[in-house]
N, C-alpha and C positions, 0 to 999 in steps of 0.2 A: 760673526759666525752664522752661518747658513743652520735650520732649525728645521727639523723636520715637516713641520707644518709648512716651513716656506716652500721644500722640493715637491710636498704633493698638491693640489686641488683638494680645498675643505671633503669635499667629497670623497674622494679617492683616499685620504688620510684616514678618514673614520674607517673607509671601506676595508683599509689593510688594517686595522687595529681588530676590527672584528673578524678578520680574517687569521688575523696570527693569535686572540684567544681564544678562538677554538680549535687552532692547531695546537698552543701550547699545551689546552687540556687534554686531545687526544693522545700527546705522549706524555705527557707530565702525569696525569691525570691517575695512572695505574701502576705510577712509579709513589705518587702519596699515598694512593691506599690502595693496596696490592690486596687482589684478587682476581677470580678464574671468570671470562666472560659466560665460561658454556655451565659453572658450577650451577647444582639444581636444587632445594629444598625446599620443597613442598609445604612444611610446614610455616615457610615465610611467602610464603604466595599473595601478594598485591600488599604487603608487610610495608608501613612505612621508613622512611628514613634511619638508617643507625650508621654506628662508627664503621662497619664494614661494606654499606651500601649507603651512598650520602646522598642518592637520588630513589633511597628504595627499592622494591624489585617489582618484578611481572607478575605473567600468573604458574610464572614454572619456578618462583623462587630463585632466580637468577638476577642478582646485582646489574642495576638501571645503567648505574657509574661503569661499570668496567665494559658493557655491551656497548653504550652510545661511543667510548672512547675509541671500541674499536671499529664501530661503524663511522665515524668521524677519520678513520684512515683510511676504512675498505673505500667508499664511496671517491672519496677525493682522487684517491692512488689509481681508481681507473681512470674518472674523469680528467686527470692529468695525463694519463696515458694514452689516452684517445686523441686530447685533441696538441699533445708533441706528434703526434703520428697521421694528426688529420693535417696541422700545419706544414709540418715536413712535405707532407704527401702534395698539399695544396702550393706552398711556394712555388716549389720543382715545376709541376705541372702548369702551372698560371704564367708562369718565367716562360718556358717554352713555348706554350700557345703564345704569348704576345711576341715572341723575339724571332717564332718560326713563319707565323702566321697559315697561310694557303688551308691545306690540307689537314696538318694537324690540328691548326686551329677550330676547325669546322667538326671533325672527329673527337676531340675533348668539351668544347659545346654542345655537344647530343649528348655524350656522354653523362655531362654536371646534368643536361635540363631533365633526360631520361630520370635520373635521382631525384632528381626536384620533384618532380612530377608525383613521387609515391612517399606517403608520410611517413615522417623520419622513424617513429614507432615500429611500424611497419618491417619497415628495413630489419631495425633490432631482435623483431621478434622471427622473423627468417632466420637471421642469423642462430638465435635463441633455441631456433627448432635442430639445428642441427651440433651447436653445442649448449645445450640445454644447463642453466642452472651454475654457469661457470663465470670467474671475471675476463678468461680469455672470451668469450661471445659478447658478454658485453665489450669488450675492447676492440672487439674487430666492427660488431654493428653499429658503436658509437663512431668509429673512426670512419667507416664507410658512409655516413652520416653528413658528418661533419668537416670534409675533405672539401666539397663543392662550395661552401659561402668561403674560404683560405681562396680556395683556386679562383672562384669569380673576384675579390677582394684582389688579388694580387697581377692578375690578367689586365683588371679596368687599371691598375695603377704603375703595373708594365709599360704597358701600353704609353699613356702617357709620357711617361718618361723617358722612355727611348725615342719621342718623336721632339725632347728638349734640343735646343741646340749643344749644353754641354756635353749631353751623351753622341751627341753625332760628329764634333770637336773630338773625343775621346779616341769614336773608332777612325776618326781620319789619320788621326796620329798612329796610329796600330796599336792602341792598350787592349788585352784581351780580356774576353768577355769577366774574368773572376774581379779583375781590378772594378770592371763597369757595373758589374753590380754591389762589388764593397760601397765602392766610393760615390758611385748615384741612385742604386736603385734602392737599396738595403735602406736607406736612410728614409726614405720616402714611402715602405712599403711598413718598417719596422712598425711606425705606429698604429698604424691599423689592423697588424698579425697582432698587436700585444692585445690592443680591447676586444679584438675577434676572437683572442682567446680568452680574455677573461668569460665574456659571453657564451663561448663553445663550453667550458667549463660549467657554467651554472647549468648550461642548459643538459650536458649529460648526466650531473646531479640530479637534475631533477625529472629525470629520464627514469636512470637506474630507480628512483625513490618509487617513482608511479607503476612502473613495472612490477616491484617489489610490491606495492600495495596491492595490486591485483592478484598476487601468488603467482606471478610468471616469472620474475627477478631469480634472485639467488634464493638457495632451498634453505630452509631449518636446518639445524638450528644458528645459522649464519646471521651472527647479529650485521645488520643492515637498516640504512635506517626506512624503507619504503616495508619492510617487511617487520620490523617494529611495532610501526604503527597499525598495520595487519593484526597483526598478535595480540597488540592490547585493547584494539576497537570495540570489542563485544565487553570489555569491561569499565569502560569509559563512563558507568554511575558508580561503579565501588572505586575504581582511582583515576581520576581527570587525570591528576597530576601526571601520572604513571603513562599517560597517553601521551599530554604536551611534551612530555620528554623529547621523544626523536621528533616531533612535531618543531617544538620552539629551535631543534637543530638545526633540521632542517631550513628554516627561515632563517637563519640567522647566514647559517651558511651563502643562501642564494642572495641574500643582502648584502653580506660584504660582497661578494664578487659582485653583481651589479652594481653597486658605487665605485667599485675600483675600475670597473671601464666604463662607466659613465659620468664619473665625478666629472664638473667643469669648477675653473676658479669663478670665487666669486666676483 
């Protein structure tokens, strides 16, 4: 019987275990001890650990537990959202630069280097300026972002592949373009879209996080975790703990995803 450990790379195996317990506790997590992430009392402000808060609270008397769980969904649920929509964006576009060449070829290559050229940051906080404070800005600046390493990724590997002899076998025969990319290109492209995305993912986690740290991210009282750590910084001698919370998430989070598209076997 095939064992899990045999289908992944030692790497990539720990990388999804750490990956799926800290998705388990962002929805498990407030289904065991049920409570409000925005509830406020002042009178347990930086208050250690008890049965109702099993990470303790801030400095606004809000439960550590029920905030991180849901900053453990906001954060991921964009950064997935960006980068199905940067992929999306980037296959389409990388397929046709390589399959059309000439012209459009040359006009989607200014385009990606034009992007390149300005820091990814940057972009987001453009974007940021004009929808301010929301997950749809982040989703559109992460995606616009993150579009051009999919597109260049799938362009260099197009490419290639259309100049095999089975894809040029294929179209002598007359199979149309959707069989040629099921059956030759998809296979060859797929694995480099999946760790491109595992990568696009961390990296718009920890985009959103850094943003959030700054006070440009998403507003108060939006538990998040780059804005978490904002909130509790200045009290980080009366509770460490209180601070490593979205800190140790954080890391934990861009950990797994980075093993899961860079585990190799051993």
């Amino acid at each position: 019987m095939t064992t899990f450990s045999n289908t992944l790379p030692p790497g990539r195996a720990i990388g999804a275990v750490v990956l799926a317990l800290m998705l388990g506790f962002a929805l498990v997590g407030p289904l065991l001890v049920p409570g409000d992430p925005f509830a406020q009392s002042l009178m347990k402000s930086l208050a250690g650990p008890d049965s109702g808060a099993p990470f303790g609270y801030d400095h606004l008397g809000r439960s550590l537990w029920h905030r991180l769980a849901h900053a453990l969904r906001l954060s991921p649920a964009i950064a997935l959202a960006a980068v199905v929509t940067a992929g999306a964006a980037g296959l389409v576009l990388g397929t046709l630069a390589a399959a059309r060449g000439g012209w459009v070829e040359r006009l989607l290559m200014i385009l990606a280097d034009a992007l390149m050229a300005l820091p990814g940051l940057l972009l987001v906080l453009i974007v940021l300026a004009i929808m301010p404070g929301t997950a749809m800005g982040f989703w559109a600046g992460l995606s616009l972002v993150l579009w051009v390493e999919f597109f260049r990724l799938t362009r260099a590997a197009t490419r290639s592949t259309l100049a095999s002899p089975a894809v040029q076998a294929a179209r002598l025969l007359g199979f149309r373009w959707p069989y040629v990319f099921r059956t030759h290109l998809w296979p060859e492209i797929a694995p480099l879209m999946l760790t491109a995305a595992a990568f696009g993912t961390a990296t718009a986690i920890m985009g959103i996080a850094a943003l959030g740290f700054v006070s440009v991210g998403m507003r108060a009282p939006t538990p998040e975790l780059g804005l978490m750590m904002v909130e509790l910084l200045p009290y980080w001698r009366e509770a460490p703990m209180a601070l490593l919370t979205p800190v140790l998430a954080t890391f934990a989070l861009l950990l797994g995803l980075t093993l899961l598209a860079g585990g190799q076997k051993a």
